[in-house]
N, C-alpha and C positions, 0 to 999 in steps of 0.2 A: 338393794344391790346384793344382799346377803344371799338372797332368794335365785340369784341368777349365778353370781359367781362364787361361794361360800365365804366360808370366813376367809381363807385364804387367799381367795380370790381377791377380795376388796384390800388385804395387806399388802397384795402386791401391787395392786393397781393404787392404790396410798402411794407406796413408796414412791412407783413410776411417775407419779402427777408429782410427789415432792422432790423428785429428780431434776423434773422439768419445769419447775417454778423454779427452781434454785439457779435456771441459768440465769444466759445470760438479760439483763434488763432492757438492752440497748439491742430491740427484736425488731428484727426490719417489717414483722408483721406478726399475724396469731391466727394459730389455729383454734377452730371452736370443736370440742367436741363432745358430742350428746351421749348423755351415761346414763342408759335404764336405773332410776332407783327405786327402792322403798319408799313411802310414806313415811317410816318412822327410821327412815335414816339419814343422820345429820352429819354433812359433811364437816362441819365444823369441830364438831368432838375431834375428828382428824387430824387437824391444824388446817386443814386446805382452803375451802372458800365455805359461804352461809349457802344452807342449802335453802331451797325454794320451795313454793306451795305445791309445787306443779309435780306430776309423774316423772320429770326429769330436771336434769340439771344441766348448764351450758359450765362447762370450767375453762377458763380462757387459760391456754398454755402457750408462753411467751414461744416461739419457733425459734432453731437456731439462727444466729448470725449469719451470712449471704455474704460472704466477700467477690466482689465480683472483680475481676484485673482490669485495669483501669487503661482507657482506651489511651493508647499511643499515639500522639500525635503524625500526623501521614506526614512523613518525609518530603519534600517536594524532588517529585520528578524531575532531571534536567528536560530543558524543554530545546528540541530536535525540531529546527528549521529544515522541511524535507526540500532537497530540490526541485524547480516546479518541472516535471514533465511533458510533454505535449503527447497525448496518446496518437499512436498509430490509427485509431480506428475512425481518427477524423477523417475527413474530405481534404485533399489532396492541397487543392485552393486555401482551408483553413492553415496548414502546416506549411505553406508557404507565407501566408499572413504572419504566422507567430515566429516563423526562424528568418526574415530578412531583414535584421537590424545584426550590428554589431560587427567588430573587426574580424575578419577570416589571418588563419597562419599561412606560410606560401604556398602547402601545398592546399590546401582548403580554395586557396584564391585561382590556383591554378588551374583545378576541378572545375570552377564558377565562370572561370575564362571560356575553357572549351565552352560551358552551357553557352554562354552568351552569343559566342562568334557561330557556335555553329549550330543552333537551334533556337533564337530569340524569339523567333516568330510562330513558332512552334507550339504545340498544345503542352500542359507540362506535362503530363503524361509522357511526353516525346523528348523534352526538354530532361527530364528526369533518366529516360531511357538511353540519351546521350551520355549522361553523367557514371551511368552506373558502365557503360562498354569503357568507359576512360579507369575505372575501377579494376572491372574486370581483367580488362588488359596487364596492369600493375600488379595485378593477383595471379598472373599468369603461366608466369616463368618465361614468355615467350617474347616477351616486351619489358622493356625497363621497370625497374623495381617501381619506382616513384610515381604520383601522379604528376609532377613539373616533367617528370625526362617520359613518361608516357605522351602529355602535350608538347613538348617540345621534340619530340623526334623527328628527325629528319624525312619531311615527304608523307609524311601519315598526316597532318591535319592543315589543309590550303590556307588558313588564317595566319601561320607563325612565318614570319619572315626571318631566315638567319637567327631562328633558335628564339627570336625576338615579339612579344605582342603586341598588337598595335592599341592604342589609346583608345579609351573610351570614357562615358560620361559616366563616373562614379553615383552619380544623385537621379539617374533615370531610371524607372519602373524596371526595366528590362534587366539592369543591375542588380537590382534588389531581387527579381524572383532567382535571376543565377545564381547567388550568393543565396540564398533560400532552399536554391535545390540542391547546391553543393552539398548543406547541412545535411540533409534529408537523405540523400547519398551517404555518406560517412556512416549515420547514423542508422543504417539500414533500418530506418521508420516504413517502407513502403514499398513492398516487392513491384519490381519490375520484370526486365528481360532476366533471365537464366544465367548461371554465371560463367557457362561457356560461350556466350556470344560477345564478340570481339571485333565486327563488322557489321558498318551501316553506310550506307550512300544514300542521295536524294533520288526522289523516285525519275528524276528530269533528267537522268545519266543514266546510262549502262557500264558500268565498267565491267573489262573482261575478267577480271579476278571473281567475280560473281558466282561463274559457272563450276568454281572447284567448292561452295560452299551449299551449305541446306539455309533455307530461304525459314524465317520465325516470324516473322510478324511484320506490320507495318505501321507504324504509329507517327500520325501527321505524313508530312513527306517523305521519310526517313523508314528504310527498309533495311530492316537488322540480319544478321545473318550468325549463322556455326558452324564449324568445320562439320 
């Protein structure tokens, strides 16, 4: 080693290897490292390690200590029941499936009223199209605020007698989509008519109020209209 790194050399490299045997003992591992020597140089005369027959010598130097920060246990996350959804992108039929259970509020129920007396028969496409003109209407400024005083006006819908609805079978099919499409309404899940249209009759009538409006569509029997 004399030969490579001179006398000084191998003093310094002494000390550095007896720096680093002096740590710590408790070494999470070691490095090896290979030190050109002489033949007739004895690491031992050094204090260090016995040297070997070989051109070189391995000196095993304890590595420092590794503290590594000790993994924190994971917090547990509150766990967030989402509410279930019913996507829009379904088929009209499926979202009538999944919203005709459960109790409606007045006006919800009054919404479901109009579908039933005055489109039961009807495709829901048309049944829905009913729902959202009873909407519109309430939204209008031009018609009572409400969806009950939008159904119940005077002379606007031939089912209300005297402000009053007539009975029907709560537990029949026909029930259940109106209360289905009432949701579906409210919930604007599924675009229909425009939200200025405010007018529809069956196609089996002419009425003269017709001629003052623009004609939109015709879905089932029921032909919608806009000022």
């Amino acid at each position: 080693m004399t030969r490579f790194l001179g006398a000084r050399g191998v003093a310094a490299v002494g000390a550095l290897l007896l720096s680093l045997v002096g740590g710590s003992t408790d070494a999470l591992s070691q490095v090896h490292m290979v030190l050109p020597v002489a033949q007739n140089f004895d690491l031992r005369s050094q204090g260090l390690v016995a040297a070997t027959p070989s051109a070189s010598v391995i000196v095993l130097v304890p590595a420092p200590r590794l503290t590594l920060p000790s993994a924190r246990p994971a917090s547990a996350a509150p766990v967030t029941v989402a509410p279930v959804t019913v996507s829009s992108s379904l088929p009209l039929s499926a979202l009538v499936d999944a919203n005709g259970l459960g109790e409606l509020d007045e006006e919800a129920s009054c919404l479901a009223t109009a579908v039933y007396f005055e489109s039961k028969g009807e495709p829901l496409e048309g049944q829905l199209a009913v729902a959202q003109v009873v909407m519109n209407r309430a939204a209008s400024g031009r018609y009572p605020s409400t969806l009950c005083g939008v159904v119940k006006q005077r002379a606007q819908f031939s089912f209300v007698r005297n402000g009053a609805f007539p009975s029907l079978d709560p537990n029949c099919d026909g029930w259940r989509k109106a209360r289905a499409i009432a949701r579906i309404a409210q919930k604007h899940m599924v675009a229909t008519v425009p939200t200025d249209v405010l007018w529809y009759h069956a196609n089996y009538v002419v009425p003269r109020w017709r001629q003052a409006l623009v004609k939109v569509e015709q879905i089932g029997q029921h032909i919608f209209y806009r000022a």
